[in-house]
FIKOLVEX-916895 format. One record per residue: x negated, y, z of N, C-alpha, C in turn; residue number from 0. Coordinates in steps of 0.02 Angstrom, whole numbers. Example, Ala and Ser with C-alpha at 12.3 -4.5 7.8 and 13.67 -1.06 7.14 Angstrom:
2
    n.px    n.py    n.pz   ca.px   ca.py   ca.pz    c.px    c.py    c.pz    k
    -660    -284     390    -615    -225     390    -660    -165     390    0
    -642    -112     354    -684     -53     357    -645       2     394    1
//
This chain:
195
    n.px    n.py    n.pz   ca.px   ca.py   ca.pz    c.px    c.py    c.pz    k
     -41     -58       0       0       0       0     -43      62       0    0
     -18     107     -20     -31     179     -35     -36     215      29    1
     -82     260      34     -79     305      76      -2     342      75    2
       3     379      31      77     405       3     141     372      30    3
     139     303      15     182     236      45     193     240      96    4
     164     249     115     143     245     213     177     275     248    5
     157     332     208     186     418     243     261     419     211    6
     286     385     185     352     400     166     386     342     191    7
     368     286     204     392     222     239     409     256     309    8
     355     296     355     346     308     407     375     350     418    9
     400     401     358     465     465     380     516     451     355   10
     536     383     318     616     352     313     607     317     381   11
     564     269     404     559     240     472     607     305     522   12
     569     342     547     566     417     578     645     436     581   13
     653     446     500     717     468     513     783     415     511   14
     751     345     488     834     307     530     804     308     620   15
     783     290     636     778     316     705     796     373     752   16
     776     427     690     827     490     717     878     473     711   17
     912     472     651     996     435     654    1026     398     706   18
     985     321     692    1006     299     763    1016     331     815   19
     956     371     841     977     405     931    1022     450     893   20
    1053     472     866    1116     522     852    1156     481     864   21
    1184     430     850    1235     370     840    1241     359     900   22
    1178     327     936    1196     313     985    1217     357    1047   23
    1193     415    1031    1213     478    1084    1271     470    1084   24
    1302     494    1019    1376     506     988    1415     467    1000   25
    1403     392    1004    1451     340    1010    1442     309    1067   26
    1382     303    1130    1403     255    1172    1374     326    1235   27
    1322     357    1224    1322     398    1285    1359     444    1320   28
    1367     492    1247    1420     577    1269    1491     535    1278   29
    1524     495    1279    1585     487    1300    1573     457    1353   30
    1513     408    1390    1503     386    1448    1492     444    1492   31
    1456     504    1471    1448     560    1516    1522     602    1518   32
    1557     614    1466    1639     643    1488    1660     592    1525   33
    1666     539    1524    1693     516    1579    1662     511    1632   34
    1617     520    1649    1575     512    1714    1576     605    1739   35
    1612     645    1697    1608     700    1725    1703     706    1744   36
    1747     680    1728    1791     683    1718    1810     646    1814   37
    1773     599    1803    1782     542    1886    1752     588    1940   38
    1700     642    1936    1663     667    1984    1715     743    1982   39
    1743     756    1927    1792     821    1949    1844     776    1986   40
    1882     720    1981    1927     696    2013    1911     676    2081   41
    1850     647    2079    1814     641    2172    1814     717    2186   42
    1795     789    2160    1790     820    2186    1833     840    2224   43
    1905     861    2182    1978     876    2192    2004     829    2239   44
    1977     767    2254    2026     734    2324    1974     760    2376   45
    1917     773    2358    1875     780    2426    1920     870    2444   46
    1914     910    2403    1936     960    2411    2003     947    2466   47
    2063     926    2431    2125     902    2446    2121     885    2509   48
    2062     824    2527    2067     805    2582    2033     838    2637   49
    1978     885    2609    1968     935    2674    2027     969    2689   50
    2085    1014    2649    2127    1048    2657    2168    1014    2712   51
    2184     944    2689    2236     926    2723    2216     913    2798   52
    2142     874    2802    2113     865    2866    2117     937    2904   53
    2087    1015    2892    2115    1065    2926    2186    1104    2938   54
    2233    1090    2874    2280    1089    2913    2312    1041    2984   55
    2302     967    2972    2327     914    3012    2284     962    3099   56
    2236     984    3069    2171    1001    3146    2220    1076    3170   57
    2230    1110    3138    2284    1150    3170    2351    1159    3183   58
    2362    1102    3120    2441    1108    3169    2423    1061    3270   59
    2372    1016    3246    2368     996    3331    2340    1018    3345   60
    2303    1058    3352    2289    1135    3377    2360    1164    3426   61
    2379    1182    3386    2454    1222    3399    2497    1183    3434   62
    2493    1122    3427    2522    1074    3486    2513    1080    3557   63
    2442    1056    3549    2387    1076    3613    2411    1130    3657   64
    2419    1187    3624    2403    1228    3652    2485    1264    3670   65
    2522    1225    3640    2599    1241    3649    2635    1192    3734   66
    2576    1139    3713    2585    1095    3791    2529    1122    3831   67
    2499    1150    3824    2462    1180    3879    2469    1245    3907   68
    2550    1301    3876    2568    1331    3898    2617    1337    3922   69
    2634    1308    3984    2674    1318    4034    2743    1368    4014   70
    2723    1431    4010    2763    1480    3997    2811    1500    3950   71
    2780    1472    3876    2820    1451    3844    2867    1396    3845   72
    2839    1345    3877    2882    1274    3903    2942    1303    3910   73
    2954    1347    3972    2984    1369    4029    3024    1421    4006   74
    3001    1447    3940    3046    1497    3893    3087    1482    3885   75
    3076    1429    3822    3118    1391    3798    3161    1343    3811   76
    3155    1317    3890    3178    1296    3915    3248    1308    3970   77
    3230    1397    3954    3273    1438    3968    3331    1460    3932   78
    3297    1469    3861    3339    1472    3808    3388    1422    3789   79
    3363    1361    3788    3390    1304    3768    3365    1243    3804   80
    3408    1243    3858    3390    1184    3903    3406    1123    3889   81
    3363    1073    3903    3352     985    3873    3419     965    3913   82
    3467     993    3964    3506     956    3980    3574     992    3978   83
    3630     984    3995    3714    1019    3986    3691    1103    4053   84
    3660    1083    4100    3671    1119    4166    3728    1166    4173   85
    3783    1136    4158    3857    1178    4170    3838    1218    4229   86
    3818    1199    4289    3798    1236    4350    3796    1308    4337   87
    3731    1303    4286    3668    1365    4295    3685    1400    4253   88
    3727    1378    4178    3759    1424    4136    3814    1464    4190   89
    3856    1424    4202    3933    1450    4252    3906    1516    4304   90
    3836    1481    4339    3813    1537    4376    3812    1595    4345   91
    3772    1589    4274    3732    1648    4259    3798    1693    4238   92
    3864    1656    4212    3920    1697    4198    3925    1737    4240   93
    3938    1710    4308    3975    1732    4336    3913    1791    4384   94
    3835    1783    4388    3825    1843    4416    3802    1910    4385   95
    3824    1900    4300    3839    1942    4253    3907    1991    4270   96
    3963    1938    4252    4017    1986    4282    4008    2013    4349   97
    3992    2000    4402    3981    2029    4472    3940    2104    4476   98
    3876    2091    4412    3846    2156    4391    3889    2217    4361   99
    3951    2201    4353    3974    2237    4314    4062    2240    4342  100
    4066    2248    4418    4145    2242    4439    4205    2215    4419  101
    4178    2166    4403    4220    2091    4357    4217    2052    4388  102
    4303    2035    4436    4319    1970    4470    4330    1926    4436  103
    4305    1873    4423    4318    1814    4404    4392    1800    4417  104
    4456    1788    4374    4534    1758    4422    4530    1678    4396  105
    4494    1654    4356    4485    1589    4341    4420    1559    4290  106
    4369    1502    4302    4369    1479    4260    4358    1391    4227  107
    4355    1372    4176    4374    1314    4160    4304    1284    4117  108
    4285    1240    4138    4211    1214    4113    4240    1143    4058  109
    4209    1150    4010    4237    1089    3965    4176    1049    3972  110
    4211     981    3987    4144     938    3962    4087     953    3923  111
    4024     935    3894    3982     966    3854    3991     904    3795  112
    3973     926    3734    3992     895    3692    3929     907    3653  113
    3925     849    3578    3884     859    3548    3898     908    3486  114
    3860     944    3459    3875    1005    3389    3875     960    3345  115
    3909     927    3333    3901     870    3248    3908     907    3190  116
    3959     975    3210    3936    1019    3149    3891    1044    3118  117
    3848    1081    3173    3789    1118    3168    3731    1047    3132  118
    3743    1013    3144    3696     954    3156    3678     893    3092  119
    3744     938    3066    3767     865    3005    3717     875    2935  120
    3711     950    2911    3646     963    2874    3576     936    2890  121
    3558     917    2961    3498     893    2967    3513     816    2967  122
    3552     779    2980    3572     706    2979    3504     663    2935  123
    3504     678    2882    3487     665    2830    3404     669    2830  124
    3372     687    2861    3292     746    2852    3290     755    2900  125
    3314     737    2964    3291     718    3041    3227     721    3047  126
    3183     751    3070    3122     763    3104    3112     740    3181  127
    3082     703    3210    3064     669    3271    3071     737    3324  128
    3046     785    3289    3023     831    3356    3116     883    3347  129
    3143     870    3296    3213     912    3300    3268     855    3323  130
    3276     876    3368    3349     875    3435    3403     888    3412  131
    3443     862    3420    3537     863    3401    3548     924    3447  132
    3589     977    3445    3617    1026    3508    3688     991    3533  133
    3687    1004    3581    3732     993    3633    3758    1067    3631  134
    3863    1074    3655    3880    1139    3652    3924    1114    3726  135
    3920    1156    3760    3958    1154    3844    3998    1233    3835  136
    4067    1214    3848    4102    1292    3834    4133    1308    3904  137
    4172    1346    3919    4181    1380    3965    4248    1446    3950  138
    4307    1428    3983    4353    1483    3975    4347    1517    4052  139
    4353    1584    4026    4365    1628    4099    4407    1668    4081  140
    4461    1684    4140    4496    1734    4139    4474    1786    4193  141
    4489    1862    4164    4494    1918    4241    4507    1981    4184  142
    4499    2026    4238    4515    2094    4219    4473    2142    4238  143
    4472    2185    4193    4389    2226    4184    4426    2306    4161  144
    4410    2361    4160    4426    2405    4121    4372    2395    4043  145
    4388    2439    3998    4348    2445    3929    4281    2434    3944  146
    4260    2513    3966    4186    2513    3987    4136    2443    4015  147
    4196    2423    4078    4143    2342    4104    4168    2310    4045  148
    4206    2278    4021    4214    2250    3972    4168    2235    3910  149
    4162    2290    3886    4098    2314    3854    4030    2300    3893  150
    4006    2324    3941    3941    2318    3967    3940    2225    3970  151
    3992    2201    4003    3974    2129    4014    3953    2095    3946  152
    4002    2095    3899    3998    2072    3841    3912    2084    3788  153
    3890    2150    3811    3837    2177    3781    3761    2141    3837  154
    3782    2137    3896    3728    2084    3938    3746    2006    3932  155
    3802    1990    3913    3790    1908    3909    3766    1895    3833  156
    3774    1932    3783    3737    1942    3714    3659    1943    3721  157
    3650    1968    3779    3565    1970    3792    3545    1921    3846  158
    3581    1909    3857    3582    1838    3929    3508    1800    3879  159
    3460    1786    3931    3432    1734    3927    3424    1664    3872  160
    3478    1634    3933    3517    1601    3893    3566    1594    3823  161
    3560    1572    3785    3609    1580    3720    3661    1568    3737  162
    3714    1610    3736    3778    1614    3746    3818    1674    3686  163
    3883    1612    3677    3909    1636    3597    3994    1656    3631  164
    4019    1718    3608    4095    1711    3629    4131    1692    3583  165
    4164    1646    3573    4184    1594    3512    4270    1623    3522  166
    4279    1643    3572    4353    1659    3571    4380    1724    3634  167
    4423    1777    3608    4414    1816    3665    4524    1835    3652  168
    4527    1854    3708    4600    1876    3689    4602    1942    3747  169
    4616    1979    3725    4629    2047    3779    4718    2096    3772  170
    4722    2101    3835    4798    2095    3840    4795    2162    3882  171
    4837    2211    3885    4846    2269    3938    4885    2262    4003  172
    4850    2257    4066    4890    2254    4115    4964    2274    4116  173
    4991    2257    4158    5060    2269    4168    5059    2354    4212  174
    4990    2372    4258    5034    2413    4295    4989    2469    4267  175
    4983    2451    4206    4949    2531    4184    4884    2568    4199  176
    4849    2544    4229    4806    2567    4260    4735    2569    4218  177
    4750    2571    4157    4691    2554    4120    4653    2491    4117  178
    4693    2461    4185    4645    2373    4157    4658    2324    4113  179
    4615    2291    4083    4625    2235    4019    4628    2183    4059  180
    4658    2120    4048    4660    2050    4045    4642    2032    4004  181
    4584    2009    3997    4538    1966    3956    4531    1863    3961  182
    4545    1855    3909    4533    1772    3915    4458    1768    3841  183
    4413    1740    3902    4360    1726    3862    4328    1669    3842  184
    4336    1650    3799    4277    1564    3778    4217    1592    3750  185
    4164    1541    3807    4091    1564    3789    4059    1517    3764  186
    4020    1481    3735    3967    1428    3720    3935    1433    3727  187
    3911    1372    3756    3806    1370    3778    3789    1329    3737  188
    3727    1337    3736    3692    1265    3700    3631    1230    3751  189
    3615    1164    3709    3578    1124    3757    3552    1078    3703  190
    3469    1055    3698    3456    1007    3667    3475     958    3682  191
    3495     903    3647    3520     823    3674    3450     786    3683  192
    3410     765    3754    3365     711    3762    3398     645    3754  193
    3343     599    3738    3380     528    3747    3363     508    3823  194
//
């Protein structure tokens, strides 16, 4: 063979070899590397995902923690909406509301406490462990008040503590004129239901 030969054997050699590594880039590597970049964005995005979710999960018990380790709020809310009927302590609080305000009590009538199946029936379905059924305990009272106490009572049991709703009121004018109302009032309490 030829010098010439050689050198042209050796740069057709050259260049199917270049070819080849083109081919083979083209056909078995660059689609092994999109996919190998495609799996490491998808590991990235759950790692992401799963830090997110790991710091939320860390503060909502956070906020647990620190919701049972405050007493005060316990004791709020426990005010607001007590875990049990306590007809007692509601009846009390009626009644040393009206006393604040020169309102004799002439009767009143405590109903059993019952469960809100109304209020209650939208969550039936999507019940959450930590959401409680309400309990409703009502209460009729009768007496007589002029306008003014009338008003003031009604405007302090609205702010009462306790949640208290007047679900029914009837007001009637004394007989002897004197400016006093006869009032018949239904109040509602509420109460979480424990098991």
């Amino acid at each position: 063979m030829q010098q010439g030969s050689k050198r042209l054997f050796s740069m057709v050699v050259t260049l199917l070899c270049l070819v080849a590594a083109f081919v083979i880039f083209f056909q078995f590597i660059r689609p092994a590397y999109i996919e190998a970049q495609e799996v490491r964005a998808e590991v990235i995005a759950r790692e992401n995902l799963l830090e997110q979710q790991s710091a939320a999960i860390a503060e909502v018990r956070q906020l647990i923690e620190k919701y049972r380790a405050d007493a005060a709020v316990q004791e709020t809310v426990s005010q607001v909406i007590p875990g049990k009927p306590e007809v007692g302590g509601a009846l009390y609080q009626l009644t040393a509301i009206a006393s604040q305000y020169n309102i004799s009590l002439q009767s009143t009538t405590a109903n059993a406490p019952q469960l809100s199946l109304a209020n209650n029936a939208r969550r039936a379905s999507s019940t959450v462990g930590a959401v409680r059924p309400l309990g409703v305990a009502t209460f009729q009272v009768r007496f007589a008040a002029n306008y003014n106490d009338l008003q003031e009572f009604l405007d302090r049991l609205e702010n009462n503590v306790r949640i208290m709703d007047v679900t029914a009121i009837a007001i009637t004018q004394t007989a002897g004129g004197n400016g006093q109302l006869s009032v018949d009032l239904t109040v509602a309490t509420y109460y979480q239901v424990t098991d």
